[in-house]
C-alpha positions as a Python dict, from the first residue, in 0.01 Angstrom:
ca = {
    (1, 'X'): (0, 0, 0),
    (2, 'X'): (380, 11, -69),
    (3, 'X'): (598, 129, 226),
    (4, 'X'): (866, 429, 129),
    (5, 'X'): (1176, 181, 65),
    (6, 'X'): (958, -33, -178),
    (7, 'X'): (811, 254, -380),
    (8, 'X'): (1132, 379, -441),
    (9, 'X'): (1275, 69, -538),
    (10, 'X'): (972, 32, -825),
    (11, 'X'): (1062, 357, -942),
    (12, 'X'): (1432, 270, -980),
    (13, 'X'): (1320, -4, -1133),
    (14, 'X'): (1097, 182, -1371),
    (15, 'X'): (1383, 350, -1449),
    (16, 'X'): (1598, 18, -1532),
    (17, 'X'): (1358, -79, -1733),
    (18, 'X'): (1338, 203, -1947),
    (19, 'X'): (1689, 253, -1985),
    (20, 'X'): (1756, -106, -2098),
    (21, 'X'): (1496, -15, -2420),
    (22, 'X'): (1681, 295, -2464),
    (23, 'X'): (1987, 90, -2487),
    (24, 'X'): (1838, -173, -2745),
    (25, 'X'): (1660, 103, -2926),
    (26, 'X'): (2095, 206, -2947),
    (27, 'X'): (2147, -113, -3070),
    (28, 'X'): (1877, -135, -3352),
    (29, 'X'): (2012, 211, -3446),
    (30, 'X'): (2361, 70, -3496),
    (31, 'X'): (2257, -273, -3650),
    (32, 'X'): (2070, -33, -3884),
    (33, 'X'): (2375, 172, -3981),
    (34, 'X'): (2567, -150, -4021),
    (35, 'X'): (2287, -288, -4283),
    (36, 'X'): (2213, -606, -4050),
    (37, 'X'): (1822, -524, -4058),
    (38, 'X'): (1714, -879, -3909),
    (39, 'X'): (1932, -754, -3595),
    (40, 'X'): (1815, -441, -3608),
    (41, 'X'): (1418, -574, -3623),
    (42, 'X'): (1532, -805, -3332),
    (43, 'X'): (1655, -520, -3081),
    (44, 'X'): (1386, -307, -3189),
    (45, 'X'): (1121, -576, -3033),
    (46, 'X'): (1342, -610, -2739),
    (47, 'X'): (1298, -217, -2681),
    (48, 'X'): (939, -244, -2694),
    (49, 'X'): (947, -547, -2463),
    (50, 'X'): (1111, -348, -2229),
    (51, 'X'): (920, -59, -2222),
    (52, 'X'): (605, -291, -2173),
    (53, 'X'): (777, -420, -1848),
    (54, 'X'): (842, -39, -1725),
    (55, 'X'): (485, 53, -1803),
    (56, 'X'): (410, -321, -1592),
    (57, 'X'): (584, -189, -1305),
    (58, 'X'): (423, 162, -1372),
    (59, 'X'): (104, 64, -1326),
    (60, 'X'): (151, -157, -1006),
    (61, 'X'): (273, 98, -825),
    (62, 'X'): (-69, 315, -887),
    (63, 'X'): (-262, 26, -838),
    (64, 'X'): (-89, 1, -470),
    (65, 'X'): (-183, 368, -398),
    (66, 'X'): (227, 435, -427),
    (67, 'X'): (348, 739, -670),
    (68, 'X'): (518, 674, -972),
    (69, 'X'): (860, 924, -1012),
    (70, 'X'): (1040, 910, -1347),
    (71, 'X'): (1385, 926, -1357),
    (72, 'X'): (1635, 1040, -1632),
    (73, 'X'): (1805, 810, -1864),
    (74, 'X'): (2170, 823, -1955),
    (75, 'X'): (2283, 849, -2296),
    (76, 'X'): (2299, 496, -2421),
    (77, 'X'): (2615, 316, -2563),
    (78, 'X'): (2580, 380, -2979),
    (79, 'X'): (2880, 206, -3111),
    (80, 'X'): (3056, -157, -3092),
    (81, 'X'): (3300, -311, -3263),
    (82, 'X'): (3126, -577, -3401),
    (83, 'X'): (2785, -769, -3362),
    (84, 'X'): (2892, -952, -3125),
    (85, 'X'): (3004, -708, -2895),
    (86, 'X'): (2703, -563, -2935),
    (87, 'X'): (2541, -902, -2780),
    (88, 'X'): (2759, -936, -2514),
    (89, 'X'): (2660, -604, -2421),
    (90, 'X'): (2317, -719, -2442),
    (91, 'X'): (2352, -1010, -2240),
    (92, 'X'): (2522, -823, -1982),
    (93, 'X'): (2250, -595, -1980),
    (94, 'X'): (2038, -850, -1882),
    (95, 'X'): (2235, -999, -1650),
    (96, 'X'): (2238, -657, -1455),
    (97, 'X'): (1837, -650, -1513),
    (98, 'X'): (1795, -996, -1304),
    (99, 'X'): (2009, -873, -1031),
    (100, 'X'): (1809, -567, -953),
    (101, 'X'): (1464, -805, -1015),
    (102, 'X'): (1658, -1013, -679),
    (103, 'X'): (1685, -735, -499),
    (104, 'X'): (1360, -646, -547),
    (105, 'X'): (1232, -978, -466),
    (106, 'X'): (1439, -979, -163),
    (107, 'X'): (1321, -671, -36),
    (108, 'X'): (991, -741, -68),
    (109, 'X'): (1052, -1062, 120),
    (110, 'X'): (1224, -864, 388),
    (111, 'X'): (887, -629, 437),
    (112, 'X'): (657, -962, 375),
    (113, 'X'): (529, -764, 85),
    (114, 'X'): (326, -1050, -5),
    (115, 'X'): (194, -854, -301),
    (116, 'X'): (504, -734, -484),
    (117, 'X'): (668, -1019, -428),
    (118, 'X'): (427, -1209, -642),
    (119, 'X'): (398, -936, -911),
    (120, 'X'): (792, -965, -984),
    (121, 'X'): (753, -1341, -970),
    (122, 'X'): (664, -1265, -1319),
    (123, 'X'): (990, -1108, -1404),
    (124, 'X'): (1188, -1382, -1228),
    (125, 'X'): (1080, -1577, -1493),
    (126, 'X'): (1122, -1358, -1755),
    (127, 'X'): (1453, -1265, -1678),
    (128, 'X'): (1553, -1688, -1683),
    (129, 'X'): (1424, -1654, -2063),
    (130, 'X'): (1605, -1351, -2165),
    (131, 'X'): (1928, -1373, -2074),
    (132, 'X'): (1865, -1788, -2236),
    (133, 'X'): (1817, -1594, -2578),
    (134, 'X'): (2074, -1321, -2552),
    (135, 'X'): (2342, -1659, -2438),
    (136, 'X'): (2167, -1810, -2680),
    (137, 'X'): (2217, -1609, -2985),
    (138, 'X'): (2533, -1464, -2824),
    (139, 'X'): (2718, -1785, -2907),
    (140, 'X'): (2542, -1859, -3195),
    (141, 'X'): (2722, -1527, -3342),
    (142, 'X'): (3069, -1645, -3201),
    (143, 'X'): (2998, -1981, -3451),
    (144, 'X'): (2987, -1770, -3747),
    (145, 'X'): (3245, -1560, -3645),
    (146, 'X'): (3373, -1400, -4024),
    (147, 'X'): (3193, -1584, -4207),
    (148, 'X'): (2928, -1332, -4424),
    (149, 'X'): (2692, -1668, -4512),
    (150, 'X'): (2657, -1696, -4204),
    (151, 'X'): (2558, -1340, -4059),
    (152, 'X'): (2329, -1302, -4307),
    (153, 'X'): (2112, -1648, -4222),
    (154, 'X'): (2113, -1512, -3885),
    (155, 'X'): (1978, -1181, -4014),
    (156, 'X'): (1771, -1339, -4182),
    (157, 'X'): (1588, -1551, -3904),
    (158, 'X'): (1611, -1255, -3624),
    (159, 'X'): (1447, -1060, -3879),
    (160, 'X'): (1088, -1300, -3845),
    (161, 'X'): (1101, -1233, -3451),
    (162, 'X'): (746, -1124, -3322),
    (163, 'X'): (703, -932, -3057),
    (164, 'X'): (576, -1091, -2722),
    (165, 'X'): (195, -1003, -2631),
    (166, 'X'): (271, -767, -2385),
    (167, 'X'): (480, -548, -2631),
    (168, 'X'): (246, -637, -2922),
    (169, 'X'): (-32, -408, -2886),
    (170, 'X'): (215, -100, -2795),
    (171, 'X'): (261, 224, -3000),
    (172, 'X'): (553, 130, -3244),
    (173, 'X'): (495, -263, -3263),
}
């Protein structure tokens, strides 16, 4: 059973998580608009991905007899000036994300929430991989800088992304 604090906490997280897709579901849009389709494929799976991790967290708090609350979402950012704004955005996004997974983890180890501090054990670790690929392809845009070649092998290779088996069997995969 989750106590008060740590229910809340799940929902905000809920919430977190949700907004982040809403955000890369932005960023597909605008990758779309700018005729980069590989980047636009790639931020599409990263929405789902993200929505798999709020329905994650969704579910544990049933399963711990807690009550799930949704939230409201602010309007997401639509607009950067280039791609690679738009991936420092992303990063930072993620960056954010892993904080609030700490917290979690901390507060959990505060309450000896032995239980919920396993479950986001999970996310630990997949925060360490996503902000690796957003740094990763992050600087791997600042390489090609102007150069169209060299957007449009990147598009090309984000555009063969797959999504991750959590996200894979979801609505919209």
């Amino acid at each position: 059973m989750l106590t008060g604090e740590m229910e809340r906490a799940l929902n905000e997280q809920v919430n977190a998580e949700l907004q982040s897709a809403y955000q890369y579901l932005a960023q597909s849009a605008y990758f779309e608009s700018i005729d980069l389709k590989g980047f636009a494929h790639w931020m599409r799976i990263q929405y789902q991905e993200e929505r798999a991790h709020a329905l994650k967290i969704y579910q544990f708090i049933i399963d711990r007899e807690g009550r799930v609350k949704l939230l409201p979402l602010a309007e997401p950012v639509g607009e950067w000036e280039s791609p690679t704004r738009a991936f420092e955005a992303a990063l930072e996004s993620e960056r954010d994300n892993s904080r609030r997974i700490h917290h979690l983890c901390d507060l959990a180890m505060g309450e000896k929430d032995h239980a919920t501090l396993a479950f986001m054990q999970w996310f630990v670790n997949e925060q360490v991989e996503e902000e690796a690929v957003a740094y990763d392809l992050l600087q791997r845009l600042k390489l090609v800088a102007d150069s169209n070649a060299g957007l449009f092998m990147l598009d090309q290779e984000l555009s063969q992304r797959t999504p991750a088996p959590e996200a894979a069997d979801m609505p919209g995969a």
